[in-house]
MDTraj code that builds the backbone (N, CA, C; nanometers):
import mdtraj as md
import numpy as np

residues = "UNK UNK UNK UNK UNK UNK UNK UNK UNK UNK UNK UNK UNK UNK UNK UNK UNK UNK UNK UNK UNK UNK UNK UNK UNK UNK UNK UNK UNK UNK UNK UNK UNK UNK UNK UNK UNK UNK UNK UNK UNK UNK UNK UNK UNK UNK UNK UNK UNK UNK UNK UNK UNK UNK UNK UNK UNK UNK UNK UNK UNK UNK UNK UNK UNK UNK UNK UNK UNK UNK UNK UNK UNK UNK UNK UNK UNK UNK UNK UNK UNK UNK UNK UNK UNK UNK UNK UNK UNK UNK UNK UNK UNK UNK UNK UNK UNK UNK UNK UNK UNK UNK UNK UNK UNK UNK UNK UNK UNK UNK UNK UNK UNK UNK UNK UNK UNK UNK UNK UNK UNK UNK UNK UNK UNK UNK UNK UNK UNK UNK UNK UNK UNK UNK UNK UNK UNK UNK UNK UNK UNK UNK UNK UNK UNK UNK UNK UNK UNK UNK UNK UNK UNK UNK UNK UNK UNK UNK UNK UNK UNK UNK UNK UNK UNK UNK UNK UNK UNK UNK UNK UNK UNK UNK UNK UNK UNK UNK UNK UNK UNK UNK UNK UNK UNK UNK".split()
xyz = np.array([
    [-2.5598, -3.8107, 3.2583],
    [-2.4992, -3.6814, 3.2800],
    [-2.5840, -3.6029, 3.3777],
    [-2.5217, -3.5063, 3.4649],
    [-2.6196, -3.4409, 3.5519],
    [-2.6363, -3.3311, 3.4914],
    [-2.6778, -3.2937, 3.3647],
    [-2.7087, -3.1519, 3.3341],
    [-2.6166, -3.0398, 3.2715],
    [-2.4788, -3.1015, 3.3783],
    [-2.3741, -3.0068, 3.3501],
    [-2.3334, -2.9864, 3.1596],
    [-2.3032, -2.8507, 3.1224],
    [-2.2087, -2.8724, 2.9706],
    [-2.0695, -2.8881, 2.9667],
    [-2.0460, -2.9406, 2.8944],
    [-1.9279, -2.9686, 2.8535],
    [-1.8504, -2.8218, 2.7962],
    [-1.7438, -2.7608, 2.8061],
    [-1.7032, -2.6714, 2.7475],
    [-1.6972, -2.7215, 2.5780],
    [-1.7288, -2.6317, 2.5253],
    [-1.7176, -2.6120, 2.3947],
    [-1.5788, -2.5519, 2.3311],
    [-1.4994, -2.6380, 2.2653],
    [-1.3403, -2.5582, 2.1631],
    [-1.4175, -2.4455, 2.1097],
    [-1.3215, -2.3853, 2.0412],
    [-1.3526, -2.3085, 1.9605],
    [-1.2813, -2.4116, 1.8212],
    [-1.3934, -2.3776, 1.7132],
    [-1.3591, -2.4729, 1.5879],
    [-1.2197, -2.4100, 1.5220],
    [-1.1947, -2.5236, 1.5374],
    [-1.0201, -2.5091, 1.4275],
    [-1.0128, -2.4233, 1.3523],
    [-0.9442, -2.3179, 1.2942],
    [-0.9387, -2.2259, 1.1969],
    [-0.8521, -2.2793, 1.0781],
    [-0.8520, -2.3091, 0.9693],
    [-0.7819, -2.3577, 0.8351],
    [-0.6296, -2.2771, 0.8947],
    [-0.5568, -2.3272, 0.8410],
    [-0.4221, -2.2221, 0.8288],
    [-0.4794, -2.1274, 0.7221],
    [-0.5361, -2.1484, 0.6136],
    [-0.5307, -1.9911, 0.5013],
    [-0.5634, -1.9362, 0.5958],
    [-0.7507, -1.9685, 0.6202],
    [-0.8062, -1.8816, 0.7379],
    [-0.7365, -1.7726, 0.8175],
    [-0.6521, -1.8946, 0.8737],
    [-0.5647, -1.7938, 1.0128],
    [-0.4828, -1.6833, 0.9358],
    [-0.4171, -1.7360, 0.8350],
    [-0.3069, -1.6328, 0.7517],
    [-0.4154, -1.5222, 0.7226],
    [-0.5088, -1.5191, 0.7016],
    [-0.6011, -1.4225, 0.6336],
    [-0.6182, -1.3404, 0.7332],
    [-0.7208, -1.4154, 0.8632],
    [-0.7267, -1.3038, 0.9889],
    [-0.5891, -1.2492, 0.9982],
    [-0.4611, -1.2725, 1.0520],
    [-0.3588, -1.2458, 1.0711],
    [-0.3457, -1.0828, 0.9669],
    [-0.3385, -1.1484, 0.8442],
    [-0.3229, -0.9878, 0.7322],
    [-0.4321, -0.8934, 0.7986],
    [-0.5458, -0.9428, 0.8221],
    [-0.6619, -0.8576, 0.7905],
    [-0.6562, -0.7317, 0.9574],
    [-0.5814, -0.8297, 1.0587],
    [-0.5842, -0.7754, 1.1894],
    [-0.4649, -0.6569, 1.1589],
    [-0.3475, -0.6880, 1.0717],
    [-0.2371, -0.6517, 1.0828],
    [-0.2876, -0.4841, 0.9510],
    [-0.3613, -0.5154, 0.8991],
    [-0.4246, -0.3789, 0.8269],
    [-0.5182, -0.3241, 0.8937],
    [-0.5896, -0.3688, 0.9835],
    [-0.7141, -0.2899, 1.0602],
    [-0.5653, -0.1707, 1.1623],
    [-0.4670, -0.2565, 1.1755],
    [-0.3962, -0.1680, 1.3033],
    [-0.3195, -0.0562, 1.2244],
    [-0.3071, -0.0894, 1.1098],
    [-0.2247, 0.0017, 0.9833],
    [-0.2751, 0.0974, 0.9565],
    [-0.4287, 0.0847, 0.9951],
    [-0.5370, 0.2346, 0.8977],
    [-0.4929, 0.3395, 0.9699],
    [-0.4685, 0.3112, 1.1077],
    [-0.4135, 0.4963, 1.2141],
    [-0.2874, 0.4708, 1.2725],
    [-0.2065, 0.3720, 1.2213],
    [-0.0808, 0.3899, 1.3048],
    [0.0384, 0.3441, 1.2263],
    [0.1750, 0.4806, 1.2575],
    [0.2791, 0.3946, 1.1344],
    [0.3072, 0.1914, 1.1557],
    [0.4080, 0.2040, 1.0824],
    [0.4073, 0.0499, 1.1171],
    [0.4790, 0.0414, 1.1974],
    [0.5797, 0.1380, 1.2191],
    [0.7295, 0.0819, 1.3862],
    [0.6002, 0.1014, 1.4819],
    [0.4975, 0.1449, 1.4767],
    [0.4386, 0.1336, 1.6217],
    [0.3628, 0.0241, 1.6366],
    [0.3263, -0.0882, 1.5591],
    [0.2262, -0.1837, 1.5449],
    [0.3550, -0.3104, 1.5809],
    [0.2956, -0.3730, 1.6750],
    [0.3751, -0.4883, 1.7214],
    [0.3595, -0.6056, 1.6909],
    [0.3760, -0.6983, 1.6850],
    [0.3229, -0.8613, 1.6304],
    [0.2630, -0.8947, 1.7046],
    [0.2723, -0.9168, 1.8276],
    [0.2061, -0.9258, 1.9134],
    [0.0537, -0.8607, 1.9606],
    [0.0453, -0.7728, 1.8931],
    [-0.0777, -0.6949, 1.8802],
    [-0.1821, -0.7370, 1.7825],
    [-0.0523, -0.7626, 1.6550],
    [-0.1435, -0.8115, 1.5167],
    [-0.2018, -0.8967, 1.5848],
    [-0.1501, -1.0661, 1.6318],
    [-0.1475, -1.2074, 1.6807],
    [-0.2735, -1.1461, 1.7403],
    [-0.2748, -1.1140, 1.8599],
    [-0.4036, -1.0805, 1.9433],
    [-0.5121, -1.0525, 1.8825],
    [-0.5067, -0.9233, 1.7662],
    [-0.6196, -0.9073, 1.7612],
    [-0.6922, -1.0541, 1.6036],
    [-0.6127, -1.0793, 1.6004],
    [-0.6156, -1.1656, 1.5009],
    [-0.6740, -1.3175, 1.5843],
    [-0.6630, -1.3327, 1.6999],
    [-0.6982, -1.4490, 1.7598],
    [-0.6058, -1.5719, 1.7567],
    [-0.4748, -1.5024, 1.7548],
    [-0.3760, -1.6552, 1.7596],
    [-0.2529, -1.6163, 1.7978],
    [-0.1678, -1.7336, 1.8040],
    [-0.0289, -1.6880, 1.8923],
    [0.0576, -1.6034, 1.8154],
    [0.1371, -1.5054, 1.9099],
    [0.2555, -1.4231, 1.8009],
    [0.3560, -1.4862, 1.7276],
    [0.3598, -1.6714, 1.7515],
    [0.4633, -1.7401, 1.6937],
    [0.4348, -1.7420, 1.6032],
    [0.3124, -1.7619, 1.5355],
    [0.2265, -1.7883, 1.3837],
    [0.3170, -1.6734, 1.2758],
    [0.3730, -1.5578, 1.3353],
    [0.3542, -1.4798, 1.2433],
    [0.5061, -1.5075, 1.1600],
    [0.6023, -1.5494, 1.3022],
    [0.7477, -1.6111, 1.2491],
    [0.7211, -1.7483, 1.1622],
    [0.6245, -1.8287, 1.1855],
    [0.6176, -1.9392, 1.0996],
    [0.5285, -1.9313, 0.9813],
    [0.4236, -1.8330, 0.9809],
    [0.3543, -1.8097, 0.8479],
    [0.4605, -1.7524, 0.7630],
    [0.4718, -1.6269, 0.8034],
    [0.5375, -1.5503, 0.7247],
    [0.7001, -1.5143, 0.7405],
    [0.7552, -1.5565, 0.7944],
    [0.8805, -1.5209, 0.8333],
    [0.9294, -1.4172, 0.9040],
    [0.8384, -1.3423, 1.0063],
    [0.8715, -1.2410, 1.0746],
    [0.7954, -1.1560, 1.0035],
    [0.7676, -1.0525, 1.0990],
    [0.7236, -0.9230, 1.0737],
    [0.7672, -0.8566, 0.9360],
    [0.8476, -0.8653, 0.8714],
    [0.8687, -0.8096, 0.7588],
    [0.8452, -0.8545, 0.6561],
    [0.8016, -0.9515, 0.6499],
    [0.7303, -1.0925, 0.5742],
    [0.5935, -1.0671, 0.6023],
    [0.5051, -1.0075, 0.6773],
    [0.3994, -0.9838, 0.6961],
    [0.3532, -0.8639, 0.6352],
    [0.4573, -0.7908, 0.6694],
    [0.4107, -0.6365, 0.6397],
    [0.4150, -0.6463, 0.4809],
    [0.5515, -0.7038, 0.4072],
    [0.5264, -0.7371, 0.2676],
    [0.3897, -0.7617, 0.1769],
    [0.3098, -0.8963, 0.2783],
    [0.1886, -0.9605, 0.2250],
    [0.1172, -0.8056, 0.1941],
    [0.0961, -0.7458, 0.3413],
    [-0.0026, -0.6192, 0.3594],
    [0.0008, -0.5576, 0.1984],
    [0.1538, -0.5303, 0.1995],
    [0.1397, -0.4236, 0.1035],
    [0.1367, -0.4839, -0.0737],
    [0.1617, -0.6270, -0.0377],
    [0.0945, -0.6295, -0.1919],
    [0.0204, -0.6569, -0.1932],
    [-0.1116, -0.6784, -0.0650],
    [-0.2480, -0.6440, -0.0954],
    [-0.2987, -0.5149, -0.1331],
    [-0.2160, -0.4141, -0.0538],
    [-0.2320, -0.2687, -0.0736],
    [-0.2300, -0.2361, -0.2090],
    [-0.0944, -0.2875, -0.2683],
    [-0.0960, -0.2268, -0.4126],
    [-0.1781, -0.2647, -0.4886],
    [-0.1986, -0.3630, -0.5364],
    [-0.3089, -0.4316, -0.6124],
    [-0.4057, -0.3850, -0.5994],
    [-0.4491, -0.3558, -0.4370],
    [-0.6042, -0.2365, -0.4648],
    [-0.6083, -0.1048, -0.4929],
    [-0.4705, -0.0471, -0.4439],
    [-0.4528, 0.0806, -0.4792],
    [-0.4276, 0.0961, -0.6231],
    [-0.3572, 0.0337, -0.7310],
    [-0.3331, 0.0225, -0.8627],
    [-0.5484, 0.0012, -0.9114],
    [-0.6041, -0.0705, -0.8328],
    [-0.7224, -0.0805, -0.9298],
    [-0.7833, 0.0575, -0.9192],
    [-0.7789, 0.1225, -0.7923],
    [-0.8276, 0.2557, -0.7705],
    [-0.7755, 0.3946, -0.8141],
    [-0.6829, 0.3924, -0.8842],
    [-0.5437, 0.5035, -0.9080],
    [-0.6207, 0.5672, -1.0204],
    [-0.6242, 0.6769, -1.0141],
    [-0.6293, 0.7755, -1.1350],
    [-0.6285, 0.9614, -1.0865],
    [-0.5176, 1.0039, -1.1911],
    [-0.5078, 1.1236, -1.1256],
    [-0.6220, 1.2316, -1.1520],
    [-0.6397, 1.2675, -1.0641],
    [-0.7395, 1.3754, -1.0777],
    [-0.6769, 1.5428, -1.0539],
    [-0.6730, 1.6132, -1.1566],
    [-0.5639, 1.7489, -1.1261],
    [-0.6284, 1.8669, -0.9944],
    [-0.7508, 1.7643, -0.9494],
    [-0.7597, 1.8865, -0.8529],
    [-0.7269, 1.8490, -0.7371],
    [-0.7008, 1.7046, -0.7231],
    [-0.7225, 1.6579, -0.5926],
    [-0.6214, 1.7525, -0.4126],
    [-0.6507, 1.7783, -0.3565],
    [-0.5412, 1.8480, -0.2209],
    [-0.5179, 1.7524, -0.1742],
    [-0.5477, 1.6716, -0.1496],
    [-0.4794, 1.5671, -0.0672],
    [-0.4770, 1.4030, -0.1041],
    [-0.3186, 1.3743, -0.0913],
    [-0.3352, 1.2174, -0.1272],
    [-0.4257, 1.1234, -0.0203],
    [-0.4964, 1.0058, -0.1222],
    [-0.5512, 0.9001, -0.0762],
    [-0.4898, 0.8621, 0.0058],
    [-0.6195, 0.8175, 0.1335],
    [-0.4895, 0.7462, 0.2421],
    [-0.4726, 0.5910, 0.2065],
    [-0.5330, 0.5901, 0.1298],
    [-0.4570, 0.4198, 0.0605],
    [-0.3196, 0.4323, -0.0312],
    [-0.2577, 0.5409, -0.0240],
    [-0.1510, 0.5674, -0.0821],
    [-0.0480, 0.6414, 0.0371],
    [-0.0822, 0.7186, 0.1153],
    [0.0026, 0.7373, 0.1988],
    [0.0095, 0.6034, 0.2678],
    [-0.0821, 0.5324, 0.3260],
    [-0.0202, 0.4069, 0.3816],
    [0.0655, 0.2963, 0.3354],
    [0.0414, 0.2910, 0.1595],
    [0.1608, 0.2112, 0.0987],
    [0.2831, 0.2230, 0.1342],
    [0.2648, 0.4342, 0.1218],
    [0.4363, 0.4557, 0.0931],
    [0.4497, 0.4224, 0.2617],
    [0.4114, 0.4601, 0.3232],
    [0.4785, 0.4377, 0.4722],
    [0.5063, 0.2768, 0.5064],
    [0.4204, 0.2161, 0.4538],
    [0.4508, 0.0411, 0.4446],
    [0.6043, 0.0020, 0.3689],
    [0.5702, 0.0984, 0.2911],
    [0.6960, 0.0466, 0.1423],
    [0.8629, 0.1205, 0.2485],
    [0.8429, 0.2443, 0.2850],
    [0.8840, 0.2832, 0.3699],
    [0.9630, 0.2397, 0.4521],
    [0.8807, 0.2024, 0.5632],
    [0.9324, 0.0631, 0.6827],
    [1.0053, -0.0555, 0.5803],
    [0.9605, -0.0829, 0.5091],
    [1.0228, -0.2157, 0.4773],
    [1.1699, -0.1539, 0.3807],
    [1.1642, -0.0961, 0.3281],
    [1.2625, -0.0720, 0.2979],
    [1.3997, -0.0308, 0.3714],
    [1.3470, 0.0119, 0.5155],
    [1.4289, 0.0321, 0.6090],
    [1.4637, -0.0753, 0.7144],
    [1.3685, -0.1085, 0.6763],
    [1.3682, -0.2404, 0.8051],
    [1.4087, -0.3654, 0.7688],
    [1.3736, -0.4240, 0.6611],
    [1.4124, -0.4965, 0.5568],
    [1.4453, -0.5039, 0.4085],
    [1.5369, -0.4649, 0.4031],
    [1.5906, -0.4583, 0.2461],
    [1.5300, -0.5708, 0.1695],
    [1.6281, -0.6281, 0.1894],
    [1.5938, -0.7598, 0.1191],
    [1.4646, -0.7768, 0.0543],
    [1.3422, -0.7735, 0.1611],
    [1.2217, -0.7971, 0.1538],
    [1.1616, -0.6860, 0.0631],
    [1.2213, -0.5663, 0.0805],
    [1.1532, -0.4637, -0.0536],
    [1.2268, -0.4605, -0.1533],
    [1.3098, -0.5401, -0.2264],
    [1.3636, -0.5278, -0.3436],
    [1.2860, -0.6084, -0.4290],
    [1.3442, -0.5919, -0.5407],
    [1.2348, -0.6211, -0.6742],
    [1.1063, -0.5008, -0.6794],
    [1.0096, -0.5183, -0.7337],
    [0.9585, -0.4178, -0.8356],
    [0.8191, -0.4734, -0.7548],
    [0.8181, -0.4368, -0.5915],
    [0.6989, -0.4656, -0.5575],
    [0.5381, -0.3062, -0.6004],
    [0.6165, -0.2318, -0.6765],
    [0.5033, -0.1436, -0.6519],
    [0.4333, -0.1292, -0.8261],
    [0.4796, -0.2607, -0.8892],
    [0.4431, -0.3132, -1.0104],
    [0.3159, -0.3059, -1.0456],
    [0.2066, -0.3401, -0.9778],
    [0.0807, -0.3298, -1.0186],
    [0.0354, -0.1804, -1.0118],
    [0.0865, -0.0966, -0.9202],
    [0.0499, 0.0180, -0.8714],
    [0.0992, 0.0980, -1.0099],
    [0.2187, 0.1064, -1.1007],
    [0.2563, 0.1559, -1.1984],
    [0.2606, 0.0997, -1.3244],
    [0.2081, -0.0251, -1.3168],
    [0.1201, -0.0467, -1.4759],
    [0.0137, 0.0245, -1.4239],
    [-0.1381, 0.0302, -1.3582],
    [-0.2126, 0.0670, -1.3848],
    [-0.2027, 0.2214, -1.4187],
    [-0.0755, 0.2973, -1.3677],
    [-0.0732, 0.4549, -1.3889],
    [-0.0382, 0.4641, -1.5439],
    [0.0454, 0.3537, -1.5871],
    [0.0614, 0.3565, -1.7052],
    [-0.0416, 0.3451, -1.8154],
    [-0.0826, 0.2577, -1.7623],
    [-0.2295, 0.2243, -1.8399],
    [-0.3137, 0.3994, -1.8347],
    [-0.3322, 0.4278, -1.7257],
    [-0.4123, 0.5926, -1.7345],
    [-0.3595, 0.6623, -1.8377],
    [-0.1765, 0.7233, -1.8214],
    [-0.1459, 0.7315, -1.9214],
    [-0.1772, 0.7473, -2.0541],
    [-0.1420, 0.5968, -2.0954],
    [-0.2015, 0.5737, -2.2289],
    [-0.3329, 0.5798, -2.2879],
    [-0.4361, 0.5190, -2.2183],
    [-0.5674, 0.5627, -2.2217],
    [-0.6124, 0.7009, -2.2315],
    [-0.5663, 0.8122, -2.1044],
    [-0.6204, 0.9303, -2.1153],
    [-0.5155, 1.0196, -2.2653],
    [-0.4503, 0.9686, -2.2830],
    [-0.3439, 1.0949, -2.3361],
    [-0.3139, 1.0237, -2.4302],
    [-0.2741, 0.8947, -2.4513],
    [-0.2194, 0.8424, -2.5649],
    [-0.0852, 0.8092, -2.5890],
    [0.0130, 0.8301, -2.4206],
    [0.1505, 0.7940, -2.4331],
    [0.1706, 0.6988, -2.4877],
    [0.3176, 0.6658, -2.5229],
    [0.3889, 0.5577, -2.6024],
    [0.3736, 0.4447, -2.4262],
    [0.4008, 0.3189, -2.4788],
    [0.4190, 0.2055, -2.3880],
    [0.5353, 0.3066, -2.2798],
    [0.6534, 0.2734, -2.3514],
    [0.7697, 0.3300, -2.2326],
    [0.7257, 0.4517, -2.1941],
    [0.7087, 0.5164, -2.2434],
    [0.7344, 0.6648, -2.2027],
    [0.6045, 0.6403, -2.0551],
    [0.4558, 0.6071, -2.0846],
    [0.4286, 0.5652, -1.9722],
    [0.4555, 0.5243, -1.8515],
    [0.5435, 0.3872, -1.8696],
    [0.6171, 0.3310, -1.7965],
    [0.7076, 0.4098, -1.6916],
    [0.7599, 0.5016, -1.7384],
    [0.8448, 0.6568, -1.6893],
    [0.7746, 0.7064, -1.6230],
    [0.6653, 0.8051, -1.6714],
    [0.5569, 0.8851, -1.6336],
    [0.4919, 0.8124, -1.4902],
    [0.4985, 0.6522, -1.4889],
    [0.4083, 0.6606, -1.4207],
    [0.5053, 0.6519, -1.3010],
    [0.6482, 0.5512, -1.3103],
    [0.7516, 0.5516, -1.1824],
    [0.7724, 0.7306, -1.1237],
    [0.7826, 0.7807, -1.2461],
    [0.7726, 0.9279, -1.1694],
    [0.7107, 0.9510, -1.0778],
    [0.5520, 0.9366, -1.1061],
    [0.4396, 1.0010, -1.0512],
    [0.4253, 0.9360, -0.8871],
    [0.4766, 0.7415, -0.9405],
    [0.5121, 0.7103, -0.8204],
    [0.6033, 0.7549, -0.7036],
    [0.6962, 0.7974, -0.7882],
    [0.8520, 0.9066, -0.6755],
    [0.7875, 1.0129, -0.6062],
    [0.7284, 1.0649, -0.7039],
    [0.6310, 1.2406, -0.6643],
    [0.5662, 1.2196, -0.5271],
    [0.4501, 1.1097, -0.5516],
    [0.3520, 1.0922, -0.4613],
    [0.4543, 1.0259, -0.3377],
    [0.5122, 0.9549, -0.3240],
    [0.6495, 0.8755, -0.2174],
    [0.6926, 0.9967, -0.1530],
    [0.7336, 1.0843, -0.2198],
    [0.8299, 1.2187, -0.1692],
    [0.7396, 1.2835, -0.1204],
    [0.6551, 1.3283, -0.1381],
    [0.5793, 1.4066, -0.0507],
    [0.5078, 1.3579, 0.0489],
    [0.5159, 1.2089, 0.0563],
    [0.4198, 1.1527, 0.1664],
    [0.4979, 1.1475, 0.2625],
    [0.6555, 1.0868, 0.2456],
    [0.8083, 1.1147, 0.3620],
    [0.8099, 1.2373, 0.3775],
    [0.7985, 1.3398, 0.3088],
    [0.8931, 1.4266, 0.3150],
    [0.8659, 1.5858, 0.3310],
    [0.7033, 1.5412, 0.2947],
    [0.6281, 1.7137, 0.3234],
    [0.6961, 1.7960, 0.4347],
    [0.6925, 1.7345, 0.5350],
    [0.7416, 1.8506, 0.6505],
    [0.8603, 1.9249, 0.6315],
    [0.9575, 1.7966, 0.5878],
    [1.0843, 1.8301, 0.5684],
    [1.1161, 1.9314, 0.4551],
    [1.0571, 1.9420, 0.3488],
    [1.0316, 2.0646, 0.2175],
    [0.9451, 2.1892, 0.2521],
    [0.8585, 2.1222, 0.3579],
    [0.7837, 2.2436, 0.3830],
    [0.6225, 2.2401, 0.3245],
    [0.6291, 2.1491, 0.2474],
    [0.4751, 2.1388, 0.1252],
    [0.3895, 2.1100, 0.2123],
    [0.2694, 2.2089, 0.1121],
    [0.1475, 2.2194, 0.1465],
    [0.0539, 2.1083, 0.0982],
    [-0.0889, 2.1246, 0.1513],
    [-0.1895, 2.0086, 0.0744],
    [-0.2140, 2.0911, -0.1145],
    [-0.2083, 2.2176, -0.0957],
    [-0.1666, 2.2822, -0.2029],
    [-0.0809, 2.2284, -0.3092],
    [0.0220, 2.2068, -0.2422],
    [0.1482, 2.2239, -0.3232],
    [0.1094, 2.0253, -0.4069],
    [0.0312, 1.9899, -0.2793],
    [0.0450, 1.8105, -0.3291],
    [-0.0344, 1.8491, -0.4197],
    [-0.1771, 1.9388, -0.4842],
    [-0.2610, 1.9511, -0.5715],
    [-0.1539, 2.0291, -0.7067],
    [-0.0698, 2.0969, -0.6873],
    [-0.0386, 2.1454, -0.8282],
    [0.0471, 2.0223, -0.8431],
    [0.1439, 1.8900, -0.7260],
    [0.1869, 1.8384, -0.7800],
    [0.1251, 1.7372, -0.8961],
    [0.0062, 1.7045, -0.8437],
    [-0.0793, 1.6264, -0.8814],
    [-0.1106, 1.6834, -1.0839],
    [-0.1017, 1.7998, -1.0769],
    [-0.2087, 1.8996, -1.1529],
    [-0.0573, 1.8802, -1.2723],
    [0.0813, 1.8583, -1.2441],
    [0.1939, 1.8428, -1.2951],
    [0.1973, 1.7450, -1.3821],
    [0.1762, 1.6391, -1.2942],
    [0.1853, 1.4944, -1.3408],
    [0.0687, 1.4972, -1.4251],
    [-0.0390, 1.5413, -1.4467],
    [-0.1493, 1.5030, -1.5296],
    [-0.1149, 1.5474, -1.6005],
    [-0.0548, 1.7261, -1.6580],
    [0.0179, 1.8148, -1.7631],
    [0.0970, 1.6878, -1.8456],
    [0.2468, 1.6310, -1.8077],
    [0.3201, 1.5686, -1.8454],
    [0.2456, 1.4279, -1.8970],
    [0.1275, 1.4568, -1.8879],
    [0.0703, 1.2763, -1.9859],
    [0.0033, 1.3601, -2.0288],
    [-0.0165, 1.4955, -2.0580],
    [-0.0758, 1.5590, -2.2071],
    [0.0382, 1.6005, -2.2459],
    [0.1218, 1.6542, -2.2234],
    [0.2758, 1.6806, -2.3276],
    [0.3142, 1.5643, -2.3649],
    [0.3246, 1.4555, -2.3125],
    [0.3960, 1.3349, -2.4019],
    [0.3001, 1.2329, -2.4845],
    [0.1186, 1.2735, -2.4229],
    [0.1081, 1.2048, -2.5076],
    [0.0078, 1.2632, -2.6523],
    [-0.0201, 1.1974, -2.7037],
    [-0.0971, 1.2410, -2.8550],
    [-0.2420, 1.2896, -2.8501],
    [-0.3094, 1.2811, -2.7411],
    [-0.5045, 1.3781, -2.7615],
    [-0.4891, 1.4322, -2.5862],
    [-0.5553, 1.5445, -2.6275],
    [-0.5962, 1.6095, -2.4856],
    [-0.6423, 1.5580, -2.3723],
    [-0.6072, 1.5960, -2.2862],
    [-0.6926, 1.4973, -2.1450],
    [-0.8076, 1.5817, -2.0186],
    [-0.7676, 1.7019, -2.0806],
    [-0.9091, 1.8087, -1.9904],
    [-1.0262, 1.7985, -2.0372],
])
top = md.Topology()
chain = top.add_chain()
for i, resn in enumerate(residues, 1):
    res = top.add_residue(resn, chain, resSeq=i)
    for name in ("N", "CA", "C"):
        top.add_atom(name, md.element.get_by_symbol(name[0]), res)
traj = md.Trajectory(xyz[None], top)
């Protein structure tokens, strides 16, 4: 050989691998931007692989954004607990609903069933723990709390609500799991 190198591949990436970068690129672009503005093609890039991957991993963009958000929920359900003073929602919760959002608009199909399941057992679980609700009545309390927090994350402008108004909503929902349930929670 005269010295020269040989170019070097870059080493094969597993498919999980790739599926993983793929999610992980497609949430780094999620933290500051809705999702109609995030392109596949953007995810693919910054993810290090072609935009076809994302039609054959996942079935299109709405199949992707799905994965996102039941990674989302699952972490947001481990992190959830209301606090009655809080002014402003977590942005790991405004980004669900805007995920849950898009997909519901964009793909039906793909948001039906009871994807925000982990996110409202664990409220249920608070619930019961802090206050002492019954199983169902939890169960209620917490899809509520889920509607509450959804509606104001779409819809603030449109009502007019303040970061205020999200703190007494907040300050509401904690009231209603001491009225329904059996020991104090202040």
């Amino acid at each position: 050989m005269s010295g020269e190198e040989t170019p070097r591949r870059r080493p094969r990436t597993s498919r999980d691998d790739a599926r993983q970068n793929m999610l992980r690129a497609a949430r780094e672009l999620l933290e500051d931007r809705d999702p109609d503005t995030v392109t596949v093609r953007e995810i693919a890039e910054r993810a290090g692989h072609h935009h076809r991957f994302v039609q054959d991993w996942f079935g299109g963009k709405a199949g992707l954004y799905l994965e996102v958000l039941n990674e989302m929920t699952v972490e947001l359900a481990a992190a959830m607990e209301l606090r009655p003073a809080e002014a402003v929602p977590d942005l790991r919760i405004v980004r669900a609903v805007r995920m849950l959002s898009w997909l519901t608009a964009n793909a039906p199909e793909a948001a039906g069933g009871d994807r925000m399941r982990p996110l409202v057992n664990r409220m249920a679980s608070f619930y019961r723990d802090r206050f002492g609700v019954e199983v169902d009545k939890a169960q209620l309390l917490a899809r509520h709390a889920v509607l509450v927090f959804t509606g104001y994350v779409l819809f603030k402008d449109a009502f007019g609500l303040t970061e205020e108004d999200y703190a007494e909503m907040v300050d509401i929902q904690f009231r209603l799991g001491q009225v329904y349930g059996t020991r104090s929670g202040f």
